[in-house]
C-alpha positions in Angstrom: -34.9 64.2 65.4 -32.0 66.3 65.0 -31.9 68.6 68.5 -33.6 65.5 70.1 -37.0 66.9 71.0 -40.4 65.5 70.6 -41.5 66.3 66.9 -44.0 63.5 65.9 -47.1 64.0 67.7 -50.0 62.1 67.9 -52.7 63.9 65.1 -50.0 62.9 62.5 -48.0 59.7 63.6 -50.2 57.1 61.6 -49.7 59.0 58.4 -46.1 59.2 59.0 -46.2 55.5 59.7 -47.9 54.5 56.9 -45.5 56.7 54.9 -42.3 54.9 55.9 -44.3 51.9 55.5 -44.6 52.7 51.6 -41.1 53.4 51.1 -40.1 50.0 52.8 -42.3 48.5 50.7 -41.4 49.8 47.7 -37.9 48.8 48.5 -39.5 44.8 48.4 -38.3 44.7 51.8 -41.1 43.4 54.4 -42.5 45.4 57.8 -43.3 43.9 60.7 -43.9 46.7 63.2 -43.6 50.0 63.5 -44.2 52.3 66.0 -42.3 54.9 68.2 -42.5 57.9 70.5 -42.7 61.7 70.0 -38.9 61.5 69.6 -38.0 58.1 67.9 -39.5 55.5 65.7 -39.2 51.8 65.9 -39.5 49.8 63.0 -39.0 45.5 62.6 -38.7 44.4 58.8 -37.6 41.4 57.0 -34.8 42.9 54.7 -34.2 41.5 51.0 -30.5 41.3 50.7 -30.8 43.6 47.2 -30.2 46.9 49.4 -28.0 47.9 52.2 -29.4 48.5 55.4 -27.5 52.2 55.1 -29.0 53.1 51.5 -32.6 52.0 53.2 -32.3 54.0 56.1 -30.9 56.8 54.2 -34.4 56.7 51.8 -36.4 56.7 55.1 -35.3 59.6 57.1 -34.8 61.5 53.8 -37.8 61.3 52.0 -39.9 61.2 55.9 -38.3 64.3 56.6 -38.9 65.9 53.4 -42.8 64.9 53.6 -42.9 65.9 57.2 -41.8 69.6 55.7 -43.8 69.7 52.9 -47.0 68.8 55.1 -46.5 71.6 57.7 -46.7 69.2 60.3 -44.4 71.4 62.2 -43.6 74.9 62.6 -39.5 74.6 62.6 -37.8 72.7 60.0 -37.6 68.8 60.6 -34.8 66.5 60.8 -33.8 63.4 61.6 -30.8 63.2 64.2 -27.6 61.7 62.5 -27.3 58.5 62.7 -29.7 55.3 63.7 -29.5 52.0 65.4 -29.9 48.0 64.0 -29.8 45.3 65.5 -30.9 42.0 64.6 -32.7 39.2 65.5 -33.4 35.4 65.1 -37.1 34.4 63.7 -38.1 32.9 67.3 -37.8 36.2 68.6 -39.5 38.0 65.9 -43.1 38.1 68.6 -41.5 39.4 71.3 -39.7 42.2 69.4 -43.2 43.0 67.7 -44.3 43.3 71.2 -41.9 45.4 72.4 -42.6 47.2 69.6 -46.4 47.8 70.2 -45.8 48.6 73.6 -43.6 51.6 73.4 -45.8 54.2 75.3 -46.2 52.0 78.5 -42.4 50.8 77.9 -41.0 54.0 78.0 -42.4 54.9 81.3 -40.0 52.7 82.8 -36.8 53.8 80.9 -35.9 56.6 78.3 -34.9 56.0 75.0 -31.6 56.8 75.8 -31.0 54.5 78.7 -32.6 51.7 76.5 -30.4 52.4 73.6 -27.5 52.3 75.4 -28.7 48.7 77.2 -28.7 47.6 73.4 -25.5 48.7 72.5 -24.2 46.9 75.4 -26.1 43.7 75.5 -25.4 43.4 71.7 -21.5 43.9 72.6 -21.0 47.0 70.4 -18.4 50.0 71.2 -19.7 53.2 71.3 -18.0 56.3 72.1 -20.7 58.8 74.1 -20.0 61.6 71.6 -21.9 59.5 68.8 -24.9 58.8 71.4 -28.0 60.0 70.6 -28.7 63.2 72.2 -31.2 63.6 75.2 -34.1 65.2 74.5 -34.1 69.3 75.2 
């Protein structure tokens, strides 16, 4: 989310889920997993080469944040935060990643977001300036 704070609680996480979910899929595109935290979503999809990775994520925050608003989930307006992360990963390690994945609650105790991300960006070998970080959470 935009200002970084925990937005998606619990009473309405599965429908927002199963929301992105639907737009994957009607992009032919095929989920794995998804799941997330109050302040970030994971999701692990097999992606058809007939749309960019940037065009799909655009549809997802988009439209989720639009449905997100016109539910009420939320007193304030919803946002996604600018920006996302994607990485990639070889078919043997398509289980582990799921399990990661499933796990994020107990996961999370033992490192934010935020540290993890930047353990990714880092252990995938990309440069990142910290002004394009993702925000900590307020």
């Amino acid at each position: 989310m935009k200002k970084r704070t925990g937005l998606i609680q619990k009473r309405w996480k599965d429908e927002l889920y199963k929301y992105i979910t639907g737009i994957i899929q009607n992009h032919e595109h095929k989920l794995l997993a998804i799941n997330g935290m109050p302040d970030h979503v994971h999701l692990l999809f097999g992606m058809r080469p007939t749309q960019s990775l940037s065009d799909l994520m655009q549809d997802i925050k988009g439209s989720s944040s639009k449905w997100i608003n016109d539910k009420d989930f939320i007193r304030d307006h919803f946002e996604w935060q600018a920006g996302y992360g994607a990485f990639s990963y070889g078919k043997s390690q398509i289980s582990r990643v799921i399990s990661y994945i499933e796990n994020q609650e107990s996961h999370h105790r033992k490192i934010t977001f935020l540290g993890e991300y930047k353990t990714f960006l880092k252990k995938f070998e990309i440069d990142f300036e910290e002004r394009y970080i993702f925000k900590p959470p307020e």
